[in-house]
ZADREN-341342 format. One line per 5 residues: their letters; for each residue x, z, y of C-alpha. Coordinates in nm, 4 decimals. Layout:
N
a> X,Z,Y; ... $
END
This chain:
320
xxxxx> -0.0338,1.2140,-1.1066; 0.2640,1.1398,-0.8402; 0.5129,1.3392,-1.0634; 0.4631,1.1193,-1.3147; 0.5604,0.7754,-1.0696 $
xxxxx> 0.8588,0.9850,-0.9714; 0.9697,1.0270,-1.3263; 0.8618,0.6686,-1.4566; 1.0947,0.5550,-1.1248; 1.4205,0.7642,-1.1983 $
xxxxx> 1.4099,0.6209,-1.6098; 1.3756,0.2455,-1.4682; 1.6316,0.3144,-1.2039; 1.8565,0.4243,-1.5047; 1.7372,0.1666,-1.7233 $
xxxxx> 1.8347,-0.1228,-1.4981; 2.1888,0.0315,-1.4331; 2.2746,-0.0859,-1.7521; 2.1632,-0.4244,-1.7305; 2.3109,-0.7156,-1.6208 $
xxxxx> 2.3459,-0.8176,-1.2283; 2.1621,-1.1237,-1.1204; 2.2894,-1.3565,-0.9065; 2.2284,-1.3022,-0.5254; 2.0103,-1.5913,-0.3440 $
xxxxx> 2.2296,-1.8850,-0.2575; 2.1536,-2.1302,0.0260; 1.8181,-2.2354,-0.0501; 1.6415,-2.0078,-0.2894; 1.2495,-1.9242,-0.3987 $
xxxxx> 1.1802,-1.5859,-0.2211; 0.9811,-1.3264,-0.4840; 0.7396,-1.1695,-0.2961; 0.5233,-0.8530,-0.4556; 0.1806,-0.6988,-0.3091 $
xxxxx> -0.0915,-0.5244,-0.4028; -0.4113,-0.7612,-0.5267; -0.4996,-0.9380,-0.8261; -0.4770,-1.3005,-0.7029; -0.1282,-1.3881,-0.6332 $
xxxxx> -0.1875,-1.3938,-0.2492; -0.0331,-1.1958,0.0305; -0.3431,-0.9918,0.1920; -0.3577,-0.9294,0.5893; -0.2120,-1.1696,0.8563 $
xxxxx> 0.1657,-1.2853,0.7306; -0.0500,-1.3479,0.4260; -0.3261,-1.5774,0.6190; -0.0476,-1.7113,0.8126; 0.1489,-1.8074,0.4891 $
xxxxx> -0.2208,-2.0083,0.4163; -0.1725,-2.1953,0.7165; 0.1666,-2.3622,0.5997; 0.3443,-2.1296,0.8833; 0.5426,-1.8554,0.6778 $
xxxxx> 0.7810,-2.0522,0.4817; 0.9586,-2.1833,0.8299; 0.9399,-1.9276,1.0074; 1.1979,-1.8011,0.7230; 1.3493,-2.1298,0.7063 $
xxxxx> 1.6544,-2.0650,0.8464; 1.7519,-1.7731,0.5816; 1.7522,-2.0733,0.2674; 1.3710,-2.0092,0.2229; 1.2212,-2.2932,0.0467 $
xxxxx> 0.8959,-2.1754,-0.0712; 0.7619,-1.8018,-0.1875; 0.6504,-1.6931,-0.5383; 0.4198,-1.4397,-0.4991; 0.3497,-1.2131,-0.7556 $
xxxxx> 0.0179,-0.9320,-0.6986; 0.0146,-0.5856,-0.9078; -0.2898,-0.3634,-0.9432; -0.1229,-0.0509,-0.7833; 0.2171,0.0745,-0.6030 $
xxxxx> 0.4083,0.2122,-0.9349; 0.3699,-0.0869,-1.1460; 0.5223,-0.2867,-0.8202; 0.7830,-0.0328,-0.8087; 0.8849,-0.1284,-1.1470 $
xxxxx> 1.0068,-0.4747,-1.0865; 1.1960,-0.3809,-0.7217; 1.3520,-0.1946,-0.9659; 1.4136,-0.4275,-1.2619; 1.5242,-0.6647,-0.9794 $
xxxxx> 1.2465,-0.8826,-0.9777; 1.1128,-0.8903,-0.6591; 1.3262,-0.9420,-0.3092; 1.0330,-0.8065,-0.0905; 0.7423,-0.6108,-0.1374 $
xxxxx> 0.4762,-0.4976,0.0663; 0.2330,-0.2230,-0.0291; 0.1399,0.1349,0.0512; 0.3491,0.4064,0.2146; 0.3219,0.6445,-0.0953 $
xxxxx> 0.4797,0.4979,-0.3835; 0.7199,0.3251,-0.1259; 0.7919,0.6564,-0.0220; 0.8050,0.8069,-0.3891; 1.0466,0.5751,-0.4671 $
xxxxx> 1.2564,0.5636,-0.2228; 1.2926,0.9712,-0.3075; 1.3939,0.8847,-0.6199; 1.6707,0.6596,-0.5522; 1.5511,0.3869,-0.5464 $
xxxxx> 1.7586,0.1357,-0.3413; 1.5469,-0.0290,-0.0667; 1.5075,-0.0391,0.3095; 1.1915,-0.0472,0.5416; 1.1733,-0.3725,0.7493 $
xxxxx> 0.8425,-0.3064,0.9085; 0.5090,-0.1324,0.8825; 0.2291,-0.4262,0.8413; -0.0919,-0.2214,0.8802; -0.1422,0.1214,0.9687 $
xxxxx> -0.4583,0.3522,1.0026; -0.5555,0.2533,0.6675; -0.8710,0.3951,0.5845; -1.0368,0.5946,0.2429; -1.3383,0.7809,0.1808 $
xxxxx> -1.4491,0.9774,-0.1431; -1.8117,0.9045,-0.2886; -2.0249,1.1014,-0.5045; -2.2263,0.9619,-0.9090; -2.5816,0.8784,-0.7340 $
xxxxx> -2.7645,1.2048,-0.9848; -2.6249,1.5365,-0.9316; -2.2988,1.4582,-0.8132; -2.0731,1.7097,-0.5258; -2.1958,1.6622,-0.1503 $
xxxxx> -1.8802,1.8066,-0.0082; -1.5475,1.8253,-0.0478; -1.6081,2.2080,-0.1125; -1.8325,2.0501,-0.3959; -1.5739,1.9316,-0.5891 $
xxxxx> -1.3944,2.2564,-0.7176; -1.4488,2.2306,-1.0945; -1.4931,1.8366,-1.0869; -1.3924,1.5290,-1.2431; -1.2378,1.3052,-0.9586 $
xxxxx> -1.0775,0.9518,-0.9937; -0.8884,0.7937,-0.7734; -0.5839,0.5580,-0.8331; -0.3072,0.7816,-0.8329; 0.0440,0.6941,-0.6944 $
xxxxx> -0.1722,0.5638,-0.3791; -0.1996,0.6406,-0.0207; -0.5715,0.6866,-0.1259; -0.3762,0.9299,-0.3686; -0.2389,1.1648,-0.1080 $
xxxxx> -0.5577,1.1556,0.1280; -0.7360,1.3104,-0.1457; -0.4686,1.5891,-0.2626; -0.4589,1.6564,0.1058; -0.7614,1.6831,0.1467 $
xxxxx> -0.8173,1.9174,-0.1165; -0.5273,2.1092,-0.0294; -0.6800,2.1205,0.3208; -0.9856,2.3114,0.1605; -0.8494,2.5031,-0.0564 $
xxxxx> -1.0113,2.3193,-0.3322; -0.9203,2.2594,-0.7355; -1.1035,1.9833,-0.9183; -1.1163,2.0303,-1.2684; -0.9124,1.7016,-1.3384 $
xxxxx> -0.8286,1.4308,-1.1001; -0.7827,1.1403,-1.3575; -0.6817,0.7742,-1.3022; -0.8914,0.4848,-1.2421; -0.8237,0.1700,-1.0804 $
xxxxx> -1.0403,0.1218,-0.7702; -1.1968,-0.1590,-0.8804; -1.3129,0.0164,-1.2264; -1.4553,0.2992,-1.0268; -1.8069,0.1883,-0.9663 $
xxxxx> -1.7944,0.2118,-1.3814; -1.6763,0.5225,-1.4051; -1.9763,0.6986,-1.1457; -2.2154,0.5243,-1.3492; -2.1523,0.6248,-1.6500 $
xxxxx> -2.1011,0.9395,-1.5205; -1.7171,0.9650,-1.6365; -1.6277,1.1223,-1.2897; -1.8358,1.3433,-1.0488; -1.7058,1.1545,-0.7965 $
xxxxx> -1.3875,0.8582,-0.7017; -1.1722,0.8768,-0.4025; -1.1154,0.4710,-0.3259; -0.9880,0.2438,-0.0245; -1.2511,0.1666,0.2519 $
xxxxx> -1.3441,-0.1668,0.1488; -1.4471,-0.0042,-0.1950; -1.6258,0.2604,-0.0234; -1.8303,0.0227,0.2490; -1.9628,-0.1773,-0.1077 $
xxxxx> -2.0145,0.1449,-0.3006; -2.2076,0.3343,0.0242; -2.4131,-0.0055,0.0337; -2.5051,0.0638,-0.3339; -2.6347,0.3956,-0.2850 $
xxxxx> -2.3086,0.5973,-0.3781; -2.3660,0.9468,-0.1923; -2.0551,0.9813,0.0506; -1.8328,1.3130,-0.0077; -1.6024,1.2002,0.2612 $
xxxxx> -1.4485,0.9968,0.5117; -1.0765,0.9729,0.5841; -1.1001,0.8333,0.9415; -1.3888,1.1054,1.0610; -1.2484,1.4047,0.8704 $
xxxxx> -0.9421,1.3599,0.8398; -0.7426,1.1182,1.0083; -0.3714,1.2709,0.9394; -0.4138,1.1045,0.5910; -0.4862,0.7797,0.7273 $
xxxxx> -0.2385,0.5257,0.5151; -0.0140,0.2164,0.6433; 0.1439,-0.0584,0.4384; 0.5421,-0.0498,0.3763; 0.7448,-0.4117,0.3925 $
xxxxx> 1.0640,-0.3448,0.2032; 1.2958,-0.4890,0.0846; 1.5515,-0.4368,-0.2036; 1.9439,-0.3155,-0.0370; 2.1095,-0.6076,-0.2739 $
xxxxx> 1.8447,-0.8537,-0.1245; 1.9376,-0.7225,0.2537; 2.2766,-0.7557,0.1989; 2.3104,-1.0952,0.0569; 2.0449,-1.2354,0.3093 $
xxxxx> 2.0630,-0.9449,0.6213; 1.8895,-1.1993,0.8230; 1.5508,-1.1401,0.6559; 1.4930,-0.8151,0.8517; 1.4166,-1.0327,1.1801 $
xxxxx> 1.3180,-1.3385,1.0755; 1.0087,-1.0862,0.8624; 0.9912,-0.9120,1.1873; 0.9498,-1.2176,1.4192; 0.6595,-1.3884,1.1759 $
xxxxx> 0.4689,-1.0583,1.1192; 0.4401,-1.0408,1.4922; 0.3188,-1.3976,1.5327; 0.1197,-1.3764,1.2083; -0.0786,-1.0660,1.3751 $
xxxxx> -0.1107,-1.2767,1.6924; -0.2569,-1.5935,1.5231; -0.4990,-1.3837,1.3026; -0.6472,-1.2005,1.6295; -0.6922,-1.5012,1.7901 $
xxxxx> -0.8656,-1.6603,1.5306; -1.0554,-1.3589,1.3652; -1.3335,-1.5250,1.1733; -1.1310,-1.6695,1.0129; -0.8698,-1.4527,0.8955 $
xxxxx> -1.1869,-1.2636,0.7619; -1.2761,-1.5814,0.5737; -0.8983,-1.5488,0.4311; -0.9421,-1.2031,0.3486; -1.2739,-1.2416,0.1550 $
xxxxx> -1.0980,-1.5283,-0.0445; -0.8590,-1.3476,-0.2095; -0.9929,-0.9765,-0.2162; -1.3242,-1.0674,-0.3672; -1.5728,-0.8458,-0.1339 $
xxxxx> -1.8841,-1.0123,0.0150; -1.7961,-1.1419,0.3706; -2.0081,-0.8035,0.4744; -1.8415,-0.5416,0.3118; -1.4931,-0.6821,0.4900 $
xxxxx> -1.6757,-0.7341,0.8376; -1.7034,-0.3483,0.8512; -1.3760,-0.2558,0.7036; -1.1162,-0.4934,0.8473; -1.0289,-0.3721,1.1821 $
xxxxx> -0.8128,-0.5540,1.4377; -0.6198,-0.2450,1.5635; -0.4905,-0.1828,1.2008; -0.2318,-0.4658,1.3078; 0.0174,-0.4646,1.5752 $
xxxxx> 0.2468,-0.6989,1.6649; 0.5693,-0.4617,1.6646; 0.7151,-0.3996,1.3593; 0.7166,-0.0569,1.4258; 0.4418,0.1385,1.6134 $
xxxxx> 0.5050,0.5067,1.7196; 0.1384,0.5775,1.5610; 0.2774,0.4334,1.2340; 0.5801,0.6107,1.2496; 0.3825,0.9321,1.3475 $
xxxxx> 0.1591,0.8680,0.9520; 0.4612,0.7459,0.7862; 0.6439,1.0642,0.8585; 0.3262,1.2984,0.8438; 0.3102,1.1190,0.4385 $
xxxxx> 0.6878,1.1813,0.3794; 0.6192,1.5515,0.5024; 0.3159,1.6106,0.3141; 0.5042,1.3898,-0.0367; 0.8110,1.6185,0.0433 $
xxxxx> 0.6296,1.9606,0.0383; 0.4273,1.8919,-0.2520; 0.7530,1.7958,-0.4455; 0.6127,1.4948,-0.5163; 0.9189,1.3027,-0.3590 $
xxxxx> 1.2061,1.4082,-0.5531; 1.4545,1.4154,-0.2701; 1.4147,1.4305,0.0824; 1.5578,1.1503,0.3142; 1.5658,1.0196,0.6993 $
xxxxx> 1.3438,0.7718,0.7396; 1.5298,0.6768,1.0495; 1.8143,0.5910,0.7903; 1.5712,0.3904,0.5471; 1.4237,0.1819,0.8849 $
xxxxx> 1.5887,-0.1385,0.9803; 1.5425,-0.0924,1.3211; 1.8141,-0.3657,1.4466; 1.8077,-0.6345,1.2054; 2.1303,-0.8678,1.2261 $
END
């Protein structure tokens, strides 16, 4: 459950206060770079424009030589090395950024890279609930600490529904689970849900039809050591996300091409689920702000962020 990436984050917080203190980048310096994926590559368009040889100088003038990018299977585990002060930049869902930021932990917003992200919860293909109503009583996965996470305890919420347990499973280990009939039925990301649906998964649920409030967007933060030795990053992020969105909508075959190559889904399933208006050029969009603080409200209320903060405070609006 959340609670327990809110605890896990306030031990490694305390945990790394009593190690030792790293040196700061210097004037050219590797910068360590962590996302969500399982193939060491930056999804979405700063990540298809860091294909095209165009990232790196775009942050040239900060000392940036070259970026080590390092993927995690969820939110929490990322949060662990921002914390354990390996990582300089991360970018990755508004829950567990949010989560941990509520616990203390010391990083700053630089921009929102996609917003409207979408989710949907399917059903096991014999016998399994056709309704959100359906799945009082249940078994439910879903990969907690997630934005998928807190569309689904929303949801619920929103019905006035109690599983029996709402366990974790890694999206990709879902499919698994429903066959075997380990879980009535798996609350995943969209692109998971198009393939699933397009294997016969009954659908419980769709996020952008039923209930759009939940919709997720991706956090770009960055640690407050990293800002402060290197306060130029804020821009020079901001400036290449916005040309990186450009680039990728003018050539949108193939950032889908990109996209397929390092998330692993047939070109199909990503034709349906990549959608051009989750990317905007600003850094900030008022609809992004408007999710961002409808997640810290909802994170807030269910005590699942420890303490409350301004997220007007945590944004970098004007970068140096």
């Amino acid at each position: 459950m959340l609670r327990r990436v809110v605890t896990a984050a306030l031990l490694l917080l305390a945990t790394a206060a009593c190690g030792s203190d790293p040196e700061t980048p210097g004037d050219s310096f590797v910068l360590r770079v962590g996302a969500i994926g399982n193939s060491n590559a930056i999804s979405g368009p700063v990540g298809y424009w860091h294909q095209q040889g165009k990232l790196v100088p775009a942050l040239a003038s900060l000392g940036v030589t070259d970026l080590k990018v390092v993927t995690f299977p969820n939110g929490p585990d990322l949060n662990q090395a921002l914390v354990a002060d390996e990582l300089d930049l991360a970018l990755y869902g508004d829950t567990p950024a949010l989560v941990a930021k509520g616990a203390g932990q010391p990083t700053r917003l630089i921009a929102q890279s996609q917003i409207n992200l979408d989710a949907g919860i399917l059903a096991k293909k014999s016998g399994g609930p056709a309704s959100i109503a359906d799945l009082a009583g249940k078994k439910v996965a879903v990969q907690t600490g997630s934005y998928i996470h807190r569309y689904l305890l929303g949801a619920l919420a929103d019905a006035g529904v109690k599983p029996a347990e709402v366990v974790h499973i890694y999206s990709s280990d879902v499919e698994a689970a429903l066959e075997r009939g380990d879980v009535d039925a798996a609350a995943v990301p969209i692109a998971n849900f198009v393939a699933l649906k397009g294997k016969g998964y009954p659908v419980v649920d769709l996020a952008s039809e039923t209930h759009a409030k939940y919709l997720g967007t991706s956090s770009v933060v960055v640690t407050e050591k990293f800002l402060a030795a290197k306060p130029g990053i804020a821009d020079a992020w901001q400036g290449a996300h916005a040309e990186a969105v450009t680039a990728a909508k003018g050539d949108w075959p193939g950032f889908v091409d990109y996209s397929v190559s390092i998330q692993g889904f047939p070109k199909a399933v990503l034709e349906q689920s990549l959608k051009p208006g989750q990317w905007v050029e600003e850094p900030f969009s008022q609809e992004g702000l408007t999710l961002l603080a409808g997640t810290k409200r909802f994170l807030v209320e269910q005590k699942f962020i420890r303490k409350d903060f301004d997220l007007d405070a945590w944004r970098v609006k004007d970068p140096a």
